[in-house]
C-alpha positions in Angstrom: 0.8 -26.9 40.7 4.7 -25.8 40.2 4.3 -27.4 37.6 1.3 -25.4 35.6 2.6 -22.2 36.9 5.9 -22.9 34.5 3.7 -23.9 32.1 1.7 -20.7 32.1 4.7 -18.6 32.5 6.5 -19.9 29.4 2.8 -19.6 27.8 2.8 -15.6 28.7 6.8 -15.7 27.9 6.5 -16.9 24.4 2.9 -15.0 23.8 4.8 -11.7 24.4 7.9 -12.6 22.3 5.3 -13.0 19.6 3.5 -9.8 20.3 6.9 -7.8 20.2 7.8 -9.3 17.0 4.9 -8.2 15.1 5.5 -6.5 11.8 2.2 -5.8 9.9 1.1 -4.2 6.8 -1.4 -1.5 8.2 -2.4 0.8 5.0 -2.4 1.1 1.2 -2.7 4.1 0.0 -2.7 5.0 -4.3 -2.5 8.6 -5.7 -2.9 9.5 -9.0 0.2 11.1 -10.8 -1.2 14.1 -12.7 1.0 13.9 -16.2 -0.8 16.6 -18.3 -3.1 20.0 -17.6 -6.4 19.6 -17.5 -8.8 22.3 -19.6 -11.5 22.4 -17.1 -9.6 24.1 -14.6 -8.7 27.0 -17.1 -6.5 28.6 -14.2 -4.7 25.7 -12.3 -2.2 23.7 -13.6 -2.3 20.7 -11.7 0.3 18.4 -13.5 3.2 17.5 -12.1 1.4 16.8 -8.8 -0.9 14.2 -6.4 -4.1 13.6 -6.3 -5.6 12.5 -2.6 -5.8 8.6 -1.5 -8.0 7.0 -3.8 -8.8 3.7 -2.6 -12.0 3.8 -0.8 -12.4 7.9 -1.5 -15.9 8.5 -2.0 -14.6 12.0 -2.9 -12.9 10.5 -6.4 -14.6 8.9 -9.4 -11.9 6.9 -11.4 -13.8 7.1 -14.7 -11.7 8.1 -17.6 -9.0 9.5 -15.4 -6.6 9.2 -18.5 -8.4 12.2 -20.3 -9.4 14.2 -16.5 -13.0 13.2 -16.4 -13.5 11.4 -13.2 -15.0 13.4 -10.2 -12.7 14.9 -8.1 -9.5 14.4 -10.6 -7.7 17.5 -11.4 -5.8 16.2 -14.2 -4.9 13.7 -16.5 -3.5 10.9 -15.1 -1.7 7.4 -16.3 0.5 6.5 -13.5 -0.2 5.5 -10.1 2.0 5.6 -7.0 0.9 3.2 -4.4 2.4 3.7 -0.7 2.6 1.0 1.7 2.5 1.4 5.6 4.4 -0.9 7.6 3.8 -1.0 11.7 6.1 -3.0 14.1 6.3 -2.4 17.5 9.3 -2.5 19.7 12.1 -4.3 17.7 15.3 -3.2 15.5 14.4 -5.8 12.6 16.7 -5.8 9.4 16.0 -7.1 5.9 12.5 -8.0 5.9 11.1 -8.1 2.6 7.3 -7.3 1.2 6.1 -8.0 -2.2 3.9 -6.4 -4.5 1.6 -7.4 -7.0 -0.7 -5.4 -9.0 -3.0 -6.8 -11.6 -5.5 -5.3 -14.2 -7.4 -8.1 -15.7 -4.7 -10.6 -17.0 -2.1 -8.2 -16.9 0.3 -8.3 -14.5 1.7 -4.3 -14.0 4.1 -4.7 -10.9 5.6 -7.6 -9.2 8.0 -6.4 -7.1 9.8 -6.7 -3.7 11.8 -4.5 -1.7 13.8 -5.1 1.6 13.0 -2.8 4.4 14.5 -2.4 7.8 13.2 -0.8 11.3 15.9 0.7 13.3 14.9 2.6 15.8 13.4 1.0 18.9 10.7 3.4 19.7 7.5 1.5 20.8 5.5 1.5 17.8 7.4 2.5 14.6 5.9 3.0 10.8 7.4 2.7 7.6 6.5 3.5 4.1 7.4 2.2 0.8 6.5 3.8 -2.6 5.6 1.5 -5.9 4.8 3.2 -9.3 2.5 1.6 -11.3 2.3 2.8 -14.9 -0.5 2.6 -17.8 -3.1 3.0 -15.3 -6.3 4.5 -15.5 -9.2 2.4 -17.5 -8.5 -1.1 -15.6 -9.8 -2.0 -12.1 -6.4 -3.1 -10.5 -6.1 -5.2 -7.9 -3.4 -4.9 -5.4 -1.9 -7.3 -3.0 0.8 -6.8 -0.5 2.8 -9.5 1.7 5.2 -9.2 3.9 7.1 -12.7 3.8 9.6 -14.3 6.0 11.4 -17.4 5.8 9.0 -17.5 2.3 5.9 -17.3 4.2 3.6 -14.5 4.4 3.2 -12.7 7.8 0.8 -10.2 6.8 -1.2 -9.5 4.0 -3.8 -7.3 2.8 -5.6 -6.5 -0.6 -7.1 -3.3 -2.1 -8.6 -2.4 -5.1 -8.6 0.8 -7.4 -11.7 0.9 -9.0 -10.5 2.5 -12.9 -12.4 2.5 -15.5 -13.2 4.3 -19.1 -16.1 4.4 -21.1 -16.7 5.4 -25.0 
């Protein structure tokens, strides 16, 4: 019986230790980078500025974004920042790295990866990192975001931005 009750204890021990350890990637968001005015809003000038989240926004069409046609876009638009949300909960953590790789088609427009650190110790902390992603706007692009340690990944998750341009 002393015997299962150390067993259980280390059990619970080690469970926690995983559980305060957890770093996870827990959004993507991508906003459209209005480059030039668009003439259907004759009084705003909207260049120069963000469009809202537009992965699953029902409230944004990405068709021909690169002349200002989809609905919902406010200007024209050929680069795309993507932001990445990063949750860990109750550790200072140092040089953890996540890589990003956006696609459109066979065309590989971003791999990159950036180093990151958490160093305050408050019980559930966030952290964002910004990617630009340039010559978007006609090309479904798929995005995929890994959070890798010791090489392997520790978290992952996949969005896509749903471009594209007709004649």
């Amino acid at each position: 019986m002393k015997a299962l009750n150390k067993i259980l204890t280390l059990l619970i021990l080690f469970s926690t230790m995983l559980m305060v350890a957890q770093t996870k990637i827990s959004s993507i968001q991508a906003k459209l980078f209005y480059n030039e005015k668009n003439d259907n809003f004759e009084n705003e000038d909207f260049s120069g500025t963000f469009s809202d989240n537009v992965i699953d926004n029902d409230g944004i069409g990405l068709n021909n974004v690169i002349i200002g046609e989809g609905f919902g876009v406010k200007g024209n638009s050929h680069q795309t920042i993507v932001i990445i949300e990063i949750t860990s909960n109750n550790q200072i953590t140092r040089n953890q790295i996540i890589k990003v790789t956006a696609t459109a088609g066979t065309r590989v427009l971003l791999q990159q990866t950036q180093t990151f650190n958490f160093l305050s110790d408050d019980a559930i902390k966030k952290h964002k990192l910004l990617f630009l992603l340039s010559d978007t706007g006609c090309e479904k692009i798929y995005l995929k975001a890994e959070i890798l340690k010791n090489n392997k990944s520790i978290s992952t998750m996949i969005k896509t931005i749903d471009f594209e341009c007709a004649e």
